[in-house]
Structures are given as C-alpha cells and as structure tokens.
N, C-alpha and C positions, 0 to 999 in steps of 0.2 A: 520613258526611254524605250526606242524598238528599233532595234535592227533585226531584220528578216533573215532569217535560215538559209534563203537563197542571197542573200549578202555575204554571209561568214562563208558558203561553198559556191564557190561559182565554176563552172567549167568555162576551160579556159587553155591555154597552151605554155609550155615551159620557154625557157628555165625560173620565170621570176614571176611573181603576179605585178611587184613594184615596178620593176625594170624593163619588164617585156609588156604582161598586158594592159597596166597600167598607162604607156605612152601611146599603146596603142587606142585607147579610148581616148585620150586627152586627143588624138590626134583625129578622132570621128566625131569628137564631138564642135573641134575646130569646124569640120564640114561643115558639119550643121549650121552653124552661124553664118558661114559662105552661102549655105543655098535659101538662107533667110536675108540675107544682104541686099540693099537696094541696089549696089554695085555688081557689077564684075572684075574680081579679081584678075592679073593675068599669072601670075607666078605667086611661090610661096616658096620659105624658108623657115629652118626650125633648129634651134640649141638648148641643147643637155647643160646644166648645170649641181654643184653639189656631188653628190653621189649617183647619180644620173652618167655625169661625165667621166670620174671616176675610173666605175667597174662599167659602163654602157658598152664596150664593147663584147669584155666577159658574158653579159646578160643580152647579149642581142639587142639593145636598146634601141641603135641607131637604126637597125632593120625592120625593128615592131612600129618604127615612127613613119618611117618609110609607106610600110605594108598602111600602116593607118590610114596616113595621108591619100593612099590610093583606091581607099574603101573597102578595107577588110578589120576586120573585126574578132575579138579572142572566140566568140562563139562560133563564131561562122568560119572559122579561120579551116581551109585545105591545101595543106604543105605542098601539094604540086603545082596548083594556080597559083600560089606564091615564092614558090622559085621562078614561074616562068612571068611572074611582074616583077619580081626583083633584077632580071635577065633587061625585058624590055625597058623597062624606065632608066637602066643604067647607059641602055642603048641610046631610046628616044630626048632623055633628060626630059620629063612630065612626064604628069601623072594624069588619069583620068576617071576620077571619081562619080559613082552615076550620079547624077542629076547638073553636075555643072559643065563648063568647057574643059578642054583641056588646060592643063597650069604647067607650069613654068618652073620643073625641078631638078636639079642635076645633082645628084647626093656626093660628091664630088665635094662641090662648094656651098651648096644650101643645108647640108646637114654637118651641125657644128658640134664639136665638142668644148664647153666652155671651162677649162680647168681654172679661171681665176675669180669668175667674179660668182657668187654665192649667193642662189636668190634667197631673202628672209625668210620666205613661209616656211619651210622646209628643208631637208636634206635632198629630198626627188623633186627639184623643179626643172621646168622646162616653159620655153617662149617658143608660139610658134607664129611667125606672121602671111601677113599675103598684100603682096606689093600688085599696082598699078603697070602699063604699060614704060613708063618712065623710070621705075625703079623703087619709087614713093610709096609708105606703107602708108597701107588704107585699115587694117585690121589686124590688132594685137592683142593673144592671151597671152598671158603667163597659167602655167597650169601644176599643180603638185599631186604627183602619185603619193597617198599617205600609208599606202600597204595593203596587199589583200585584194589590190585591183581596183581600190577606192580611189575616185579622179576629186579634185577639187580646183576650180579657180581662185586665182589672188582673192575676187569679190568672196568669195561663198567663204575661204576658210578665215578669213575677217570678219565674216556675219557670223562664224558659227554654223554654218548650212550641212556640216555633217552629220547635226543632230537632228533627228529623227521631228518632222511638222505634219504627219499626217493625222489622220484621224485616231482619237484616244483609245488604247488598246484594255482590254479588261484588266493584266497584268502584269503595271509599266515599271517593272523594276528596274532602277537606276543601280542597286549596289546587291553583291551579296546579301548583306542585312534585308535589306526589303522584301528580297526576292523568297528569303527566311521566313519572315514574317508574312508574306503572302500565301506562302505555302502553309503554315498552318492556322490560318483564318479562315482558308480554302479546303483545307484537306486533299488537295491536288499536291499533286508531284512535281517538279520543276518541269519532267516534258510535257506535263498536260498542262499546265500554265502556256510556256511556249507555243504549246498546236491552238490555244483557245486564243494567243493574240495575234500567229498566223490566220486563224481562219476566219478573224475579226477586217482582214487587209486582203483576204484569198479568198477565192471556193474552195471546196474540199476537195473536190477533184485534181485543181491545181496543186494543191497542197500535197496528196499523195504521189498523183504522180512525178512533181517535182522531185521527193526524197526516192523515192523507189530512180530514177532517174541521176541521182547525186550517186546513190551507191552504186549503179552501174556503171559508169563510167570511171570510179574509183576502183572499183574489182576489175574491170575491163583493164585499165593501166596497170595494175598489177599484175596481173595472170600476163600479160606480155611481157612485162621486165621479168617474170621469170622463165621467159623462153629466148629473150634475144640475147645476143652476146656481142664481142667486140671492142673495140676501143670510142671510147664517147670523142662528139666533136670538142674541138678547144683550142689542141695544143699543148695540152699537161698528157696525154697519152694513158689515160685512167682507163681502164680497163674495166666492161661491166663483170659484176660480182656475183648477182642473185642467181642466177639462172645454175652456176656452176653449184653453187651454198646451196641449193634448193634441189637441184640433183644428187648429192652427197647426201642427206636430210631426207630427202625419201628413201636410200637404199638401206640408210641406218635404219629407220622407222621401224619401231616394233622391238630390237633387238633388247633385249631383257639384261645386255651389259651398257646401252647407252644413259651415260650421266641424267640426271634432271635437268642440270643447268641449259640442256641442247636445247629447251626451250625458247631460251634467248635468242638462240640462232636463228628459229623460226620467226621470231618475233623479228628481227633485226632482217634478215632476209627479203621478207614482208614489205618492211618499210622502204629497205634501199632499192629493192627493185621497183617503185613509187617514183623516187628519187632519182633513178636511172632514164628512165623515160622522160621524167620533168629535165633532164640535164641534155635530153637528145631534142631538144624541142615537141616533145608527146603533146599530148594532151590529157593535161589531170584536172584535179579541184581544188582551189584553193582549200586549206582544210587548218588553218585560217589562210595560210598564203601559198606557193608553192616551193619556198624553198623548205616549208614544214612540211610538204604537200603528206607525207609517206605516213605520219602518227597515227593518224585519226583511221586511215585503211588497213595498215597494219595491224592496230589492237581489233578492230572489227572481224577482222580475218580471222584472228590468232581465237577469238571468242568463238565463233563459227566455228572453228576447226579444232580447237582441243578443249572447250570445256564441255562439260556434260549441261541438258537442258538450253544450250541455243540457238533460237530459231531465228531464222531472216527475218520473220515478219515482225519481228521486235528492234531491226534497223532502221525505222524512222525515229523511236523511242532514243536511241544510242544518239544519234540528231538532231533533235530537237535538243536533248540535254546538254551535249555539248556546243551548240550554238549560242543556247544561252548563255553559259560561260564565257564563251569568246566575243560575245555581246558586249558584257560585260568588263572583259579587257580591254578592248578597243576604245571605250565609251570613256572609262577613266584611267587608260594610259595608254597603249599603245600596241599594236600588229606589226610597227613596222622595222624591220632590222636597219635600216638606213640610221633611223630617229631612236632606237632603244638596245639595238645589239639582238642579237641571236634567242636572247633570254625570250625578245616579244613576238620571235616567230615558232621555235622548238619549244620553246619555257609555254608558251599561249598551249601551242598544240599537242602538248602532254597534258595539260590542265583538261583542257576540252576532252584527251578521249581518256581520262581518269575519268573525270565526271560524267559520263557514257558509258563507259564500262561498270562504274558502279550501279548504273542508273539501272542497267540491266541484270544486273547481277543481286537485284533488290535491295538494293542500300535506300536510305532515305533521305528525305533531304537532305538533312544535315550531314550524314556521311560523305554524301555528293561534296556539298561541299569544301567538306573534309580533304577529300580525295582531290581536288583540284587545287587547294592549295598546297598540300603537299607535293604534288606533280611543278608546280609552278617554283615553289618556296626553293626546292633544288636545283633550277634553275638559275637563280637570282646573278647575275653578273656576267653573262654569257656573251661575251662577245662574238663578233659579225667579223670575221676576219678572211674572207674566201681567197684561196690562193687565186689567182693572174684572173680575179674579177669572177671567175666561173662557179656555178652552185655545183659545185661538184666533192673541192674540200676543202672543209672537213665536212662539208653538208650533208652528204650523202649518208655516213656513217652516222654522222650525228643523230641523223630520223630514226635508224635504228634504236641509240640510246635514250633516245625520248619513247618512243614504245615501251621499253622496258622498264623505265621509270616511271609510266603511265600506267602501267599494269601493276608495279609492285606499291604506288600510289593509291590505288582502288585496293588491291589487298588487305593493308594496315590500314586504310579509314574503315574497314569493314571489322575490323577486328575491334573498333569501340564502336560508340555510341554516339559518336560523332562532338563529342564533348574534345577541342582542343586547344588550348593558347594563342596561336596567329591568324586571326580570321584572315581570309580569303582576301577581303579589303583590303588589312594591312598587307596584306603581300601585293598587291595588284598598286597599290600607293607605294612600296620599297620600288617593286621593279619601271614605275613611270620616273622614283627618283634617281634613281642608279644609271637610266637609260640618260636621264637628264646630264647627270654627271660626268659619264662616261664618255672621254676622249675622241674626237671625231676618227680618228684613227682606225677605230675598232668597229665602226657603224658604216659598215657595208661601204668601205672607199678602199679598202685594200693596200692601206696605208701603214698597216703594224700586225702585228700578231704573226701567224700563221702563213699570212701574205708576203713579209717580206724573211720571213725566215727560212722560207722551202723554196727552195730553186725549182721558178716555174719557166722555166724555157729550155 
C-alpha cells in the first residue's frame, strides 16, 4: 500500500477539502473527458447529492463546482479571477473552459441541489452531465469526494481504484503491525521508510522541495490568521479569535506569574488561526483534510516555538511520519467526516501530528505508534455536527483541542517503551466501525447535534 505525502497534504483552498475542493476536481476532471470526446458538447449541468447537498451551501460547494466547471482548480485557484468568473457566468450563463467552446450554464437552473435521492457510493456524490444542442445528454459521471480532496468515479470506487497500482515500493505497509515489523527488520524509522518509498515514485529534489513547500504554505496560513481579524463569511457572525489570543499571549510572554497551562492557548491559538483562514476561503493543506487543516501546523509550530532542540530542518521528518499515519487511516477506514464523523478528520489529524511530534522528539517506532493511537483512541466517536453547514463550529475550536491532545498524546507514549494494550489497528478498525454506525445525522449533513441545537440564523 502507498499513498504519497503529497496525497495526505495537498494545497488547496478552504473551507472543505470534501465539500469545496473535492467538487472542484471532480468538476476538471469532467473537462477532461469533454476535451477527449469525439463530440461537442453545447451545455452542462451538475447535482450535489448526500451530504454534498446537505451542508454544500455552508461549504461553498455549489461555487467550487461552478469555479471547476469554468477551469479553475484548488492549486491554481486566485480568489480575484474567481469572483470576477463567478460575476460573469452569472451574467453570460456559460462557462468557457480552455480548450473547449463555450457551454451552456446558468447556475440558476443547472446547478442542483439534490436533497432526496442518495447516490450509493458514498455520502459526497455528485453527477455532472453535458447535454447536446437539443437538450439530450451525451455524457455522464457520477463522481464521489471520499475526503482529503480525493475524487473517485462510480467505475473506480467499484474497482477499488483508490488503492494505490503503481510501481512496488520498498516499504509497503498496509497496517500498523507491518509497518512495525518493517521497521525493525530495517532498522529505519517510520520517516525513513516513508522518504525511501517516496523516492522510489519521486526524485529527491521533488521530494524535498515538495515538504519544504507543504510547510510553507502551512506557516504562511498561519502567521496571517494571526494577524487578520473580523467577522468570518457565513452568516453565523463568528468572530475571528487568533490574532486577538495571540496578541494577549505575546504581551503575557515571559511573565514569571503566568500559568503553565497558557501553553494550551498557544497551542489552540495556533490551530484556530489555521482554521480561521480555512473558514475565510484561504488557502491551507489538507493535513489530512481542511476542516482538520489547523493540527498538524499548530503542534509543528508549538515544537518550533517552545521546545528546546527544534530545528526546521527536521520538518520533513515531522511529515513523512505523519503521512504515513494518515496513510494508513485512510487505507483501512476513513478521512472523511461525511462517511465516519469528526473522529476521521480531528481524531486522523491528532494521530498524524502525535506521531510527528514524537518522531521528532526521538520516540521510536513503537512509541510513534503509541502516540497515534492514543491521540486517535480519544477521539473515537466524534461526531460531524457543523452549525448552518459552515467549518466554523465547533471546527474551529475543535483544531485547537486536537493539538492538545496531540501533544499530550506524544508525551505519555514517550514516558514508556511503547509497550501498550490497543494497538493502533484496533483503534483505526473501532473508528471505521463507529463511523459505520454512526447516524447519518451526525456525518457532516447538519442534521443533529450541534446543528440543530445552536440557533444559526
């Protein structure tokens, strides 16, 4: 099994990897098929179904599908030529994507939201077609965001096609356990396993500059949410937090009467201002998704900034470790909160920067491991409840709470020997069963919990 490092982090634009840039690749990759088609399309249409439809407004869905459909993309994505195509196509009704004519869309009527009928692959499905002069479809996907910004077609997630066909990697750990036992057959560390089966699929060049490039853009998102301020877009009237947290927290700083506990603050601070930006449409990293976006940069920060002995240049190391982790979530249950609740995006992205943090912090494997299931194991049941659709709340804090538990997670693994009762498996097997079981209500449709109990208008 391999999934890539730049699979688990991808940059990309908020609020949602599932909701926002997920539709938007399903909606590029439609092109694609258009500009391989012996036909010409004249028009297209497209419906949200599931939890797509749901919270798609909350998430900007409808407008990531839009922006897709018109040739824009989470990497390439610049929030000013996408207000002023969001402008014209509302004008013109079509879209004009390079390589084809212009098509025939007026999001009016061709962009649907489908609250009843439930496509099977998934909770994130979405159809998109493209009709004939006549009206007549000539070309239809069905397509499901499975989380993280991972697209799949009906065909592929029926084959199985999420799983990794390429060429055999030195160290193809499917489970904790293996990943165990590779590591001491190898005498390598989990990141150096991970970098030797990137560099088996990369050059090394790519490879570094990729991670040095993941964390910037992480720190970049950061270091602004602690400088902007204001009320976030929506309609719930949330008020950004960090910037003010983070100004009170420097001016305490040093003071020989402030608590230990303030560290949390820092740590929480960290995260939400991550989350702040993911909820303003920024641009973060999935780290595994974005509405976890805030763990994995916060505990990296928090490391950087108040431990003794941490250097940058052991931030790919923090990366690779936690990728593999979240490799390995994905692979035997779940990234996505739609499909598994909160637990598979907060619960994933404490585990991953527990096992980062340790990694760097010289733990060994086994503590690594340790440290991930612990971070993950108090997660277990977390439901996906976002008030009026929006990754804001309880999201936002949430990121917070998972740094903290990520770091006091690598702590206590580091305080044995990595000797403990719930391996890492059994917990990543609880939480794909828990997600299974767990009420659609509560998986990212805004249907129970938190959503309908807080008056969000």
């Amino acid at each position: 099994m391999f999934l890539s490092v730049f699979d688990m982090f991808k940059v990309g634009i908020g609020p949602s990897s599932s909701h926002t840039m997920g539709p938007m690749v399903a909606a590029a990759r439609f092109l694609d098929r258009l500009r391989a088609a012996p036909f010409t399309a004249h028009g297209l249409r497209a419906s949200l179904h599931g939890s797509l439809a749901f919270t798609g407004v909350g998430h900007a869905t409808d407008r990531a599908t839009i922006l897709g459909l018109a040739g824009f993309t989470p990497e390439g994505y610049e929030a000013e030529a996408a207000e002023a195509a969001m402008v014209r196509i509302a004008e013109e009704k079509r879209v004009t994507p390079e390589g084809l004519a212009p098509l025939v869309f007026d999001p009016a009527t061709d962009m649907r939201f489908d609250y009843d009928e439930a496509l099977p692959g998934h909770a994130n499905g979405m159809r998109i077609e493209a009709m004939d002069r006549q009206g007549d479809v000539i070309l239809s996907e069905v397509y499901y965001s499975v989380g993280g910004g991972f697209v799949l077609t009906e065909a592929e997630l029926a084959a199985g096609d999420d799983v990794d066909h390429g060429p055999k990697v030195p160290y193809p750990f499917r489970s904790a356990t293996e990943m165990l036992e590779m590591a001491t057959a190898s005498g390598l560390s989990i990141a150096e396993m991970k970098r030797r089966n990137e560099l088996s699929r990369h050059p090394a060049a790519h490879l570094e500059d990729g991670l040095k490039r993941i964390w910037q853009v992480m720190d970049d998102c950061l270091q602004r949410g602690l400088t902007e301020r204001g009320e976030l877009p929506g309609g719930l009237r949330v008020k950004r937090r960090a910037a003010d947290i983070h100004d009170a927290l420097r001016e305490e700083y040093g003071r020989n009467l402030t608590a230990p506990h303030i560290i949390n603050d820092w740590m929480s601070c960290y995260a939400m201002a991550v989350n702040e930006q993911n909820a303003a449409m920024g641009q973060v990293v999935t780290a595994p998704t974005n509405g976890a976006a805030g763990v994995v940069p916060a505990v990296i920060r928090y490391w950087l900034d108040f431990v003794p002995g941490a250097q940058a240049s052991r931030v790919p190391e923090f990366l690779l470790t936690a990728a593999a982790i979240g490799g390995l979530v994905k692979y035997n249950a779940s990234i996505s909160g739609a499909e598994a609740g909160c637990q598979a995006e907060v619960g994933s992205a404490a585990a991953m920067a527990a096992a980062g943090l340790c990694a760097v912090m010289g733990g060994t494997p086994a503590q690594i491991e340790n440290a991930a299931e612990i971070a993950l194991e108090h997660h277990l049941g977390m439901t996906c409840d976002p008030v009026k659709g929006l990754v804001q709340v309880p999201c936002i804090e949430r990121n917070g709470l998972g740094a903290i538990k990520a770091v006091s997670a690598a702590s206590l693994s580091m305080r044995g020997d990595g000797t403990h009762l719930v391996p890492l498996d059994a917990c990543i097997e609880t939480m794909r069963q828990t997600g299974r079981d767990m009420h659609r209500h509560y998986k990212e449709t805004s249907l129970g919990g938190l959503a309908v109990n807080v008056p969000n208008c």
